[in-house]
C-alpha positions, 0 to 999 in steps of 0.5 A: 256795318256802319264803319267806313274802313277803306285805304287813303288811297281809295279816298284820295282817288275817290275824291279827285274823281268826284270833282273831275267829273258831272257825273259817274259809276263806280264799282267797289268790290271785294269780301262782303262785310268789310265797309263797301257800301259803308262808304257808298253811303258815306260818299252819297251823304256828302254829295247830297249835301254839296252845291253844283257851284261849289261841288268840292267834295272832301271826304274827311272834312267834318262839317259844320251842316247848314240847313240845307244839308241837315235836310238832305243828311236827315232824309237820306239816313231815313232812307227817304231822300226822293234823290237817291234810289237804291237797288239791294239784295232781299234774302238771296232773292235776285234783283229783278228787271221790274227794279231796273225799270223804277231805276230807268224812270228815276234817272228820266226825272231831275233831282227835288230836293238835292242838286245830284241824284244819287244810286247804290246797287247792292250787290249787282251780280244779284241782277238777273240777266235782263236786269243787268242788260237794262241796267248798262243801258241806263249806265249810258244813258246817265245825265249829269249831276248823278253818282252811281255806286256799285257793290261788288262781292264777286267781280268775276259775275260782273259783265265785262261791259259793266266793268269797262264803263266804270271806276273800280275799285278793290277793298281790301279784307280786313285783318283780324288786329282791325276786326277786334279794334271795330268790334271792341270799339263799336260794340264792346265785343271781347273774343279770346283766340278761340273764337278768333280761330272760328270768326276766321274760318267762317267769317274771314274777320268780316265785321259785316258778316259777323254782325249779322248774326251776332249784332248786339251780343257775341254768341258765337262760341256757345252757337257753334258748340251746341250745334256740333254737339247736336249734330255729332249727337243726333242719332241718339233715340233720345236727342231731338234734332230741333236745336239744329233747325232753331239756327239761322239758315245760312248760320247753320250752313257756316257752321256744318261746312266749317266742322265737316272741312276740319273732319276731312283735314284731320283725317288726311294730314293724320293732324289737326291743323291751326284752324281748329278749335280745342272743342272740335279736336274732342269732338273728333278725337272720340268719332269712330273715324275709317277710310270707308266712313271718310270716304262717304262723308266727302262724296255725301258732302259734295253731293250735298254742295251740289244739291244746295247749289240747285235749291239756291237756283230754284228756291228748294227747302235747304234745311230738307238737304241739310236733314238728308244729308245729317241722315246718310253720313250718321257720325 
């Protein structure tokens, strides 16, 4: 998401920290998706930009680039710029020590084309532990003229030791009248209520999230229903189980939790609650629900969440659990 969306507040500190210090590190934290690194990104840009003899940073001053900051703009959307070095997440893969090591080495050399240097880490509680050890040693050690944006979407896995050497500050989620104004302005996307309903129950109205499946068209809802109907559907001697595996890994994880809480809440509150679609309470109506199948749909569902947990640590086939699990309670 390239919107920067954060408080007035959140600028307005960020800002007079920029020009009370040489140099620091700051933590934004909060949900992912709602403009976190947006504005480290946002920030890195203006701070490349500027000129240590006249380092004032405004962030909303729209300026009119001279040649030098066209240079540094340029190279730093390209994700060229040799003054920037940015640690970042690679498909739930963790951040190794080895990454730390090249971030130690960049810190040792003065900046080339910039008078600052800058570094993002996205998200930091995906360093391992050694990497974290090293990185707070580089913290440190930080030399003058250098930013540090950190990335958080977990506050809690953040050393405490980290957080007490840094600027924090928390980003609020975004309500659902904000994510239609992005969506509806950035992409032109149109959501009736509800999809509304399922981008709060799987999303939380992140626009970040969101467009990671979804980031030129809106194919929610049609997604959502085939898989519940192939899912509720697959015991058929004539339905094939290959539309389920043809979803996005973590998308198909969205979808399964989503429709097997609504089972669950249905079945405890003898009512649909306001988080569940028209399409789902069909769905669920026409399912041969009792005490004794409710009961193993939620031991088998916490098993499951216990068995992904593991393949997660120890990089297991996932879409094998997702198929053992689909097998035992067999809707």
């Amino acid at each position: 998401m390239n919107e920067i969306f954060c408080s007035k507040i959140i600028k307005n500190s960020v800002e007079k920290i920029l020009n009370q210090h040489e140099s620091c590190v700051f933590i934004f934290y909060g949900q992912e998706g709602i403009g976190k690194r947006s504005f480290a990104n946002y920030l890195a840009n203006k701070i490349l930009q500027s000129k240590i003899n006249n380092n004032y940073f405004k962030i909303d001053l729209p300026l009119k680039l001279n040649q030098f900051q066209k240079k540094n703009e340029n190279l730093f959307l390209n994700n060229t710029h040799p003054d920037v070095f940015i640690l970042e997440e690679e498909k739930n893969k963790s951040i190794k020590i080895d990454k730390v090591r090249e971030l130690k080495q960049f810190l040792s050399q003065t900046s080339s084309v910039s008078e600052y240097k800058i570094i993002i880490i996205d998200p930091i509680e995906n360093l391992t532990i050694n990497a974290t050890n090293t990185l707070l040693k580089s913290l440190e050690e930080t030399s003058h003229n250098t930013y540090v944006f950190l990335i958080s979407h977990n506050l809690e896995n953040v050393l405490k030791t980290i957080q007490s050497r840094v600027f924090k500050f928390y980003f609020n989620p975004i309500s659902k009248e904000n994510f239609i104004s992005l969506l509806s302005n950035n992409k032109e996307f149109i959501f009736n209520n509800e999809e509304l309903i399922l981008v709060n129950n799987l999303f939380n109205f992140s626009p970040g999230k969101f467009l990671q499946f979804y980031p030129e068209k809106n194919f929610l809802m049609n997604d959502y229903v085939q898989f519940i109907d192939d899912f509720v559907t697959r015991s058929s001697s004539t339905k094939s189980t290959s539309d389920i595996n043809d979803f996005e890994l973590n998308l198909k994880l969205l979808f399964l939790n989503n429709f097997i809480k609504n089972i669950l809440s249905y079945f405890v509150e003898k009512k649909f609650n306001d988080f569940t679609i028209n399409f789902e309470k069909e769905i669920i109506k026409n399912l041969n629900l009792n005490s004794v199948l409710i009961d193993k749909i939620y031991n088998e569902f916490n098993l499951f969440q216990s068995h992904l947990r593991d393949a997660l640590v120890y990089n297991s086939n996932i879409d094998d659990l997702i198929e053992i699990f689909l097998k035992k309670i067999n809707l």
